[in-house]
C-alpha positions as CSV (number, residue, x, y, z in Angstrom):
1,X,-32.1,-46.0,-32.0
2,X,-35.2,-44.2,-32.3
3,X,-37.4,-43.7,-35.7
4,X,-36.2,-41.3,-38.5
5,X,-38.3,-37.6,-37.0
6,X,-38.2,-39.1,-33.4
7,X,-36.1,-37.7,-30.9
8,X,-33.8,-40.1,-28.8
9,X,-34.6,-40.3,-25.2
10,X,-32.9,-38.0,-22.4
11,X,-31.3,-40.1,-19.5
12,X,-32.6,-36.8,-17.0
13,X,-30.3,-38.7,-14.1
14,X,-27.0,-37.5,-16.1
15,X,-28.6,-34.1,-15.6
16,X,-25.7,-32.0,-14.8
17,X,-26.9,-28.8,-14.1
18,X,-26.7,-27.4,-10.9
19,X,-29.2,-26.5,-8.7
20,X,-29.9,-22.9,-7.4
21,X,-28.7,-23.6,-3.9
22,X,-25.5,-25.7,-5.5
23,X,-23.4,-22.1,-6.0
24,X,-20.2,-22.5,-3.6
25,X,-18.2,-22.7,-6.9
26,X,-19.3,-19.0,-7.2
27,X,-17.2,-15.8,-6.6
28,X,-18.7,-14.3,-3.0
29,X,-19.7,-10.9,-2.4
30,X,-16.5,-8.6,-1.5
31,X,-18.3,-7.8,2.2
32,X,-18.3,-11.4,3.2
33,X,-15.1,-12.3,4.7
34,X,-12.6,-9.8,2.4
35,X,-11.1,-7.1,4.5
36,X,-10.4,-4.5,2.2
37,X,-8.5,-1.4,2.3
38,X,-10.3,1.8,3.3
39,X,-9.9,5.1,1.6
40,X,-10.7,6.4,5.2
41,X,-7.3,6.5,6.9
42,X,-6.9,7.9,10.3
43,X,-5.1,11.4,10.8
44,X,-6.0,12.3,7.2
45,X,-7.1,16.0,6.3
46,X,-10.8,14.9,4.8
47,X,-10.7,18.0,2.7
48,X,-7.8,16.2,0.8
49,X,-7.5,13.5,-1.7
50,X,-4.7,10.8,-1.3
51,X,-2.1,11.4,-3.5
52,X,-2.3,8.8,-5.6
53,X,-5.5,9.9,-6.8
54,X,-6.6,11.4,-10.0
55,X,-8.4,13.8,-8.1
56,X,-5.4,14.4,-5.8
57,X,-3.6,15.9,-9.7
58,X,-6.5,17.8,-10.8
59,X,-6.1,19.5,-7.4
60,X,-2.3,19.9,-7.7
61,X,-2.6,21.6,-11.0
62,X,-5.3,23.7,-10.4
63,X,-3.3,24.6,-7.0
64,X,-0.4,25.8,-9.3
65,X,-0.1,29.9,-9.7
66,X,-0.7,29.5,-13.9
67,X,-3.5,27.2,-12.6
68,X,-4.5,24.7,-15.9
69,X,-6.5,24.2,-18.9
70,X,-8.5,21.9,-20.3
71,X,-6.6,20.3,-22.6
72,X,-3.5,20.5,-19.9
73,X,-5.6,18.5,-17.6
74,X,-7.2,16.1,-20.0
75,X,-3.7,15.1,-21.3
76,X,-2.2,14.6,-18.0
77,X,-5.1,12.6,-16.8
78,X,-6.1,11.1,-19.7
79,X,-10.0,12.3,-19.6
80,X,-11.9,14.2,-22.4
81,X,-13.0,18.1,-21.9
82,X,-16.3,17.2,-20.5
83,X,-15.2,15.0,-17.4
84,X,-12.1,17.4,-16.7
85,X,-15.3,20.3,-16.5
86,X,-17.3,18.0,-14.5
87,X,-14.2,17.0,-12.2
88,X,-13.9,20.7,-12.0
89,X,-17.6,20.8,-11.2
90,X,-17.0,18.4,-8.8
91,X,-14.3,20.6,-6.7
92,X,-17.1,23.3,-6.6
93,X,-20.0,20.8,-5.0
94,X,-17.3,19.3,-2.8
95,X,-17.1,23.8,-1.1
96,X,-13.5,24.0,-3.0
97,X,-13.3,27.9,-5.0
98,X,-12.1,27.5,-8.5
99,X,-11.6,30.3,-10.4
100,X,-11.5,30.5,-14.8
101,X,-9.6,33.5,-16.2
102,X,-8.5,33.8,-19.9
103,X,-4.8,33.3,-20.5
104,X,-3.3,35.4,-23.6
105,X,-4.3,33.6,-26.5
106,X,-7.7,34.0,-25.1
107,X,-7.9,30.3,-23.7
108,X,-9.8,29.4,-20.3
109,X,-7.5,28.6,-17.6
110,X,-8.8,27.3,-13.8
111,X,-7.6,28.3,-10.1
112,X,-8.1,26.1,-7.9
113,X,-7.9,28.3,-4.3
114,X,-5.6,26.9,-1.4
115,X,-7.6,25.4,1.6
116,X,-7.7,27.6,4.6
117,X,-6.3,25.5,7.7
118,X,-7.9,26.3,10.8
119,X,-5.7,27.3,13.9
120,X,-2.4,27.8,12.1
């Protein structure tokens, strides 16, 4: 028992933290031995989205002849006004043509034009 003030002693054999090299308990980086699905699948049109994808809505609504707003695509995909206008931004980098009219109570509604498929 050591003094009154004094700290005990520290039996530095029972030491049991590991040592930098000691990580196989660790979680491994997903490129070293996962195979993970692709996004990439063979045969696809590139210029599309899968359909699964968020992405693969906006498109669908905007595709639509009343096209969409706003607000109909931030309720539908569950994203505030400011990503559904960058998503829309997006389109445009991506060499899509989106169009914004005003519907009748004055409200800004997007286009999205069809792709144009070569050779058909």
């Amino acid at each position: 028992m050591a003094p009154e003030g004094a700290s005990e002693s520290i039996d530095v054999a029972k030491n049991t933290t590991r040592s930098p090299g000691d990580q196989s308990s660790q979680s491994k980086l997903p490129s070293e031995g996962a195979d993970l699905p692709t996004a990439n699948v063979p045969g696809a049109d590139a210029d599309r989205p899968r359909a699964s994808t968020k992405r693969a809505v906006l498109s669908g609504m905007l595709e639509r002849p009343d096209g969409a707003s706003v607000a109909e695509l931030g309720q539908r995909l569950g994203w505030l006004p400011h990503t559904v206008r960058a998503a829309i931004t997006g389109l445009r980098h991506a060499g899509r043509e989106v169009t914004r009219s005003k519907d009748a109570e004055g409200q800004s509604v997007y286009r999205l034009a069809r792709p144009k498929t070569v050779g058909r």
